[in-house]
Each structure stands twice: as C-alpha cells, then as structure tokens.
N, C-alpha and C positions, 0 to 999 in steps of 0.2 A: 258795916252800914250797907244796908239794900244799895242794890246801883241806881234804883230808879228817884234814889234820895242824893247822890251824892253831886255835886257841879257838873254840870254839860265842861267839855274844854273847849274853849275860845278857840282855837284855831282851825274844829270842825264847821266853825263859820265863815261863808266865805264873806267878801263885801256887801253884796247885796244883802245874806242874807242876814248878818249884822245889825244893817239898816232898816230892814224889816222889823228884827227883833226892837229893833228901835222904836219905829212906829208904834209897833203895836204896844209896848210900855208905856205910851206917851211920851218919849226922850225926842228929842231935834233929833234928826238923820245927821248933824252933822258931828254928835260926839259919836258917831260909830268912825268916823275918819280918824279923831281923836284919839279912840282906844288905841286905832291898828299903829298910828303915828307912834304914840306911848311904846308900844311893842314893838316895831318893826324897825322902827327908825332910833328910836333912845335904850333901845333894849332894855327896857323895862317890863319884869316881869309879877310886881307886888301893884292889884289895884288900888291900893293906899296910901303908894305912891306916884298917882298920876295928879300930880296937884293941881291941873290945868281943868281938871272933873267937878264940880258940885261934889261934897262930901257924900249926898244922901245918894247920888249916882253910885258913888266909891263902892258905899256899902251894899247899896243892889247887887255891882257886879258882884263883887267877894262872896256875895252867900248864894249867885247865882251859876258862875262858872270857875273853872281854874284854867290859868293860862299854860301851864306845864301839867301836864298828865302823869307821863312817867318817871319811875322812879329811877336816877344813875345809879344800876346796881354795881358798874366798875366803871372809870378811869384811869385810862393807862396814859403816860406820857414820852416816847423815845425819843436817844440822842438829838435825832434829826429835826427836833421839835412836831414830828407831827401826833398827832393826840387821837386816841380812840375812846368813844363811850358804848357803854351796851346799857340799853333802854328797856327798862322792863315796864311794862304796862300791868292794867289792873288785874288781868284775866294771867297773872304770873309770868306768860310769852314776854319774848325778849328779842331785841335787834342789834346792831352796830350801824355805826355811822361814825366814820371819819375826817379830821382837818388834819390836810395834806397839805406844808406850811414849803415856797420856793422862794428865791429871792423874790418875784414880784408879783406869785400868785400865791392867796390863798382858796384851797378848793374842798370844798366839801364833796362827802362822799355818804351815798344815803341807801337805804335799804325801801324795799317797796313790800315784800312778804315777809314772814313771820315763816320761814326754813324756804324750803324752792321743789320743784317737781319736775325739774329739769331731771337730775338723774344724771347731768356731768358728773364721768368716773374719776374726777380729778379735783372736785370741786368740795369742801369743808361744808360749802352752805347748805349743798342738798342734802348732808348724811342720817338726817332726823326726821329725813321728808317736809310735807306741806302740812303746817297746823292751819295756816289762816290766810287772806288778805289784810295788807293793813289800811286803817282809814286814811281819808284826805288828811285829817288832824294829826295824824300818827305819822306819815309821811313828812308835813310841814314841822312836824316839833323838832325832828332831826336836824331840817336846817338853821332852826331857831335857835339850838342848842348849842351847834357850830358855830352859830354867830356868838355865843352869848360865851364863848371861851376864848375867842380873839379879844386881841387890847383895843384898846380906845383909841389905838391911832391904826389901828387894822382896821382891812373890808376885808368881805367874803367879795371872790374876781368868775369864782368857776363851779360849776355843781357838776357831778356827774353822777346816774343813777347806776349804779355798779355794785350795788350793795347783793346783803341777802335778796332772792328774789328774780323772780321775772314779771321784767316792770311791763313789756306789753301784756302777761297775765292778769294785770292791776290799771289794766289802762285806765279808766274812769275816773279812779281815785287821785292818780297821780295826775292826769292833766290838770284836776280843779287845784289840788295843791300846788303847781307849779304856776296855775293861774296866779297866784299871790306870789310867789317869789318874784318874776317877772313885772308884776301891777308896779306904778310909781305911784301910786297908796301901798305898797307893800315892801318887797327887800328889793324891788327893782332892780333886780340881773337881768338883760338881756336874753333872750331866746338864745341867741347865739355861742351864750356862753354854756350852754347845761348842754349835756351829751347823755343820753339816752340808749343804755346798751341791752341787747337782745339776743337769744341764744339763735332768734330766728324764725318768727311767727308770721309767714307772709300775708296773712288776711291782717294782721295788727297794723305791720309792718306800711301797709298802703293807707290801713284806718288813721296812722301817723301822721302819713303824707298830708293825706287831707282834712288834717285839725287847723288845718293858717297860722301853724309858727314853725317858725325857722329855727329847730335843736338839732342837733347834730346826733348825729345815729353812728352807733357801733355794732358791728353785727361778730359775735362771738363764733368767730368758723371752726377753727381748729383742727381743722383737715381739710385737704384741697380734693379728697375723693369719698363717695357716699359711703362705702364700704370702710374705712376706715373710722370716718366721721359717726357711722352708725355703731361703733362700737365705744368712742370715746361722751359722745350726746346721743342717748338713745332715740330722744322723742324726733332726730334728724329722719329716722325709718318710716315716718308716717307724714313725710316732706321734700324731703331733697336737695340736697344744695343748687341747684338748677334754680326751683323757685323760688328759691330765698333770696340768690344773688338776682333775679329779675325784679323780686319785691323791690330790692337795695336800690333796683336801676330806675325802679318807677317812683322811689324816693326822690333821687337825685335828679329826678328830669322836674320835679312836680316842684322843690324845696329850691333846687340848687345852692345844697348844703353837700358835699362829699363825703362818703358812707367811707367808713373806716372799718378794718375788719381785725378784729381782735385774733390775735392767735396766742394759746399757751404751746411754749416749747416745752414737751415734756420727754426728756432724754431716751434717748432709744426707742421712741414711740411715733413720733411724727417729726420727728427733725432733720431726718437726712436729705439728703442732695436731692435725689428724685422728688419728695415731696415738695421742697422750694422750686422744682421746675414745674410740678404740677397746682403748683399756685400761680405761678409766673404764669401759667397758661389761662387758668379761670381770667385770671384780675388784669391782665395787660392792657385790655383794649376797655378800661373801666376805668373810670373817675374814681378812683380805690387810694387809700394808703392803709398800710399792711403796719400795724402794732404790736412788734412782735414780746412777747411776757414769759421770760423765764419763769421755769416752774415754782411757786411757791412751796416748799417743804412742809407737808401736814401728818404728823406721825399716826394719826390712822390712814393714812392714803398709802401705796405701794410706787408711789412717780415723784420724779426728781429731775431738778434744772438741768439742763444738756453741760456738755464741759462750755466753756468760755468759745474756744475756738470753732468747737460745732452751731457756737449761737452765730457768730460771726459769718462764718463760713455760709449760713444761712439766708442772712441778711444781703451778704455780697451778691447771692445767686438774683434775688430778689432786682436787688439795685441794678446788675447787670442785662436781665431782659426787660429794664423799664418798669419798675414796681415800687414806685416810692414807698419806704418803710423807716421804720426807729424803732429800737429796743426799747420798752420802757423803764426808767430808772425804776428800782426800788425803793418803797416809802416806809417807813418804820417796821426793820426789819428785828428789831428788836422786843418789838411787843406786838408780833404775830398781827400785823395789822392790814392782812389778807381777810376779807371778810367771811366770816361764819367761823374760826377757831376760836374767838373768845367764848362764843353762845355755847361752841360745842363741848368745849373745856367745863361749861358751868350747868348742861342738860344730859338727860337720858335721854335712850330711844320711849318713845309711848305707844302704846297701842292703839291712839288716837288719831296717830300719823297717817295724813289720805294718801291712798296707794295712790301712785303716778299716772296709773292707765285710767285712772278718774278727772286727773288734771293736767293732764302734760299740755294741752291744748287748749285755749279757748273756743267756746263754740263761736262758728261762722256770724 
C-alpha cells in the first residue's frame, strides 16, 4: 500500500495538535483528551476498544490513524527480568529500547536515531553508521511500548535516553515527544526522572539548558584528556573537552540538576591510575558524579571490561580526591541488552550509510 494511503500514527500527534485535528473534523476538543487518556493512562491500544468514544468516532479513528507503528521484529526477555525490543518501522530501519526492571524502579531505555554518527570506537550502535532521525512518534512508541509490557500493577519511575543515537542530534523531535511523557494528559513522569545522555554537543548542550525543564544530563566523557578522547570519540576533535565540560557547567548553573558523566572502562585503554587522577583533576571542583561502565563485550569490537580490581582500583582514586562515582550495575547481560547489538546481529552495512563528517555535528 502507497504510504500516502496507509494511517498517520497517533503518537505523531501531539496534544494540541490532536485537538485541532479534532476541530477541524467537527469532534468536541474534549475526546482528543479521551483518546490520549485511553492510551496513556489504560494502555490501550485497539480504537475499538475505547468504549467511552461514540462508535462512529471509533471508526473514524481506525481507518484514520494507528496507534503502534512499528513492527516487534524481536523480543528478548533475561534472567534479571529486564526485557529488550527492536522496532522495526515501515521504511524496514529498526531500533531498541529497553525495560530495566529493580526492586522499586522500572526504567525505560529509548533510542532517538536510527544507527549514530558519533564514531565511538567501542560502541555497537554506531557500526552501520547514521541512516536517519527518528520522529517524535517513533521516539514516543518506544516508551509506550515499555509501558505496554509492564503488569498492571507496574509503573514506568524512570526514562533514560541512552539508546541508539545522539539525542542532542535529534533535539526537536525528542523534546516534543518527551513533552507527552511528562504532560499529566500523558504518562506523566517528571522532568526529573528522564536523563538525557550526550557524547557532548556544546551548542545542544546549553540549547538544553534553556528548554525550562529540569532532566538530567549525562555527558559520555570517556577520557579525562583530548588526545586520548580524540581517539576513542572522534567527533571530540572538532570540540574539546574543555567546552563540553563548560557546556555541563552552564547546564548546571541554568537547571540546577547535576551533570553526571558517563565513563566506559575499557581495559588497557583508559583505566589506569593516571587517567582516574586526570579526571579527578577535570571534575573536582564541579558539581559532577562520575558513572563509571564497565566495558560491554561486542564480538565485532576489539575492547573489553578492565579486571574487577582495576575497576575498583579506579573508582577508589576517584572517591579519594573528592569525585563522587558508582559503578554501574549491569542490566540484562544475557540477552546483549547493551544497545545497538541486537539491530546489528539482524543488519548489514549499506551504502546508504551517511558518512560521519556529514553528521557528526549539528549546525549551530
């Protein structure tokens, strides 16, 4: 079927403009409240079952939009209970988004692009390059979808944008869609609870600041000096850590949310002694806590998690010149649920793939 025949999806709408769509059909503005309640809140996702609608409403929407888009080409589910989908959309492209299940948090985990352009030499996601942006609607279905595989006496508590992707690359898309997560017309999570992580885009970085919500920022360092960092994040060359950690600073003075900085410990690469003193030196006199991520294992990668004692040993140095840090636990280590191994287990390279020195940046 042509695409220009097949349903718009409902979640590329936002509130407003719902309700417009409303007007202009002639429907009361107030069954666009109705729909999102149906969806958001009862997780419902058949118009045909929203029996609080006018039938002949039902049938509008049905042959007007769909509420799910894409297709679950896998789910995986490990011991730990935490669950991974990969989401294939119509144009075949595909994503992951995971539910990361703790005692009294559950957290979704979402993707913003469609591969990444970053160029981390350690990272699954970028190995196929940048095919696309994904939409607001393609962004929000991930966390719908999360929702819609917790039990009935489950909430979603936490969102993090950590997925495929560099989500300040996608800023536009994902603020509107986060607008709805957060709306109390929508899944109303808190600002506070979604974390927003970045390889480190300092024009994004302060365009963050000043959006008037209060999410918490992670800045993906990975090295405490440019020269090393420029080898492990390329697009760091045409940056600096210098500005990035001032972006972080101009975050934290504007938000007063504390920028957290992601570190992968990847064995014999950035983990030794001197480097944890030359972080200790960046971050000390900074409102920082330091995250530090053993290496996820990905068999086309050539990097691997440090021993145990060298993570420690790391950590210690951190802790000892004033550098609040935590290791992070791992989350479903059994069904690769490090983001971009599923997609890349199930794609080839293409020659469609945009070079990096196209996208590595957003323009100013």
């Amino acid at each position: 079927m042509p695409d220009e025949l097949l349903p718009e999806s409902l979640l590329e709408f936002s509130e407003a403009s719902l309700g417009d769509w409303c007007r202009d059909a002639g429907i009361p503005a107030f069954r666009a409240r109705q729909i999102r309640h149906w969806v958001f809140e009862k997780r419902v996702y058949d118009f045909d079952k929203m029996h609080s609608l006018p039938k002949p409403l039902r049938e509008r929407l049905s042959s007007s939009f769909e509420i799910l888009a894409a297709n679950v080409a896998a789910h995986q589910r490990a011991s730990d209970n935490t669950e991974k989908l990969l989401l294939e959309w119509r144009d075949n492209e595909s994503v992951e988004c995971v539910l990361m299940r703790e005692t009294s948090r559950r957290t979704a985990c979402i993707s913003t692009q469609v591969g990444c352009a970053m160029g981390c030499v350690f990272c699954a996601s970028g190995l196929l390059g940048l095919k696309r942006n994904l939409s607001r609607g393609e962004i929000l279905e991930q966390v719908v979808r999360i929702e819609a595989c917790l039990k009935r006496d489950e909430k979603l508590t936490n969102l993090v944008v950590m997925g495929i992707g560099e989500p300040l690359a996608n800023l536009d898309a994902l603020l509107s869609a986060l607008a709805d997560v957060h709306s109390p017309n929508g899944l109303g999570l808190g600002a506070r609870r979604i974390t927003i992580s970045t390889v480190g885009l300092p024009l994004k970085m302060r365009e963050l600041a000043e959006s008037g919500r209060q999410y918490n920022l992670a800045v993906s360092l990975h090295a405490p000096n440019d020269e090393l960092r420029n080898r492990l994040v390329p697009v760091n060359d045409r940056v600096g850590i210098d500005e990035i950690v001032q972006a972080a600073d101009y975050y934290f003075a504007s938000t007063g949310r504390r920028v957290t900085y992601e570190y992968v410990l990847l064995g014999g690469v950035n983990d030794a002694s001197v480097h944890a003193r030359q972080l200790s030196i960046l971050l000390r006199e900074r409102n920082a806590h330091v995250n530090l991520i053993p290496m996820n294992d990905v068999s086309a990668l050539p990097y691997s998690e440090p021993a145990q004692p060298r993570t420690q040993q790391f950590l210690s140095i951190l802790e000892q010149n004033g550098v609040p840090a935590t290791i992070r636990k791992r989350k479903g280590a059994d069904i690769d649920a490090a983001c971009g191994q599923l997609r890349l287990e199930r794609s080839k390279p293409s020659p469609e793939v945009i070079p990096l020195t196209e996208t590595a940046l957003p323009k100013p």
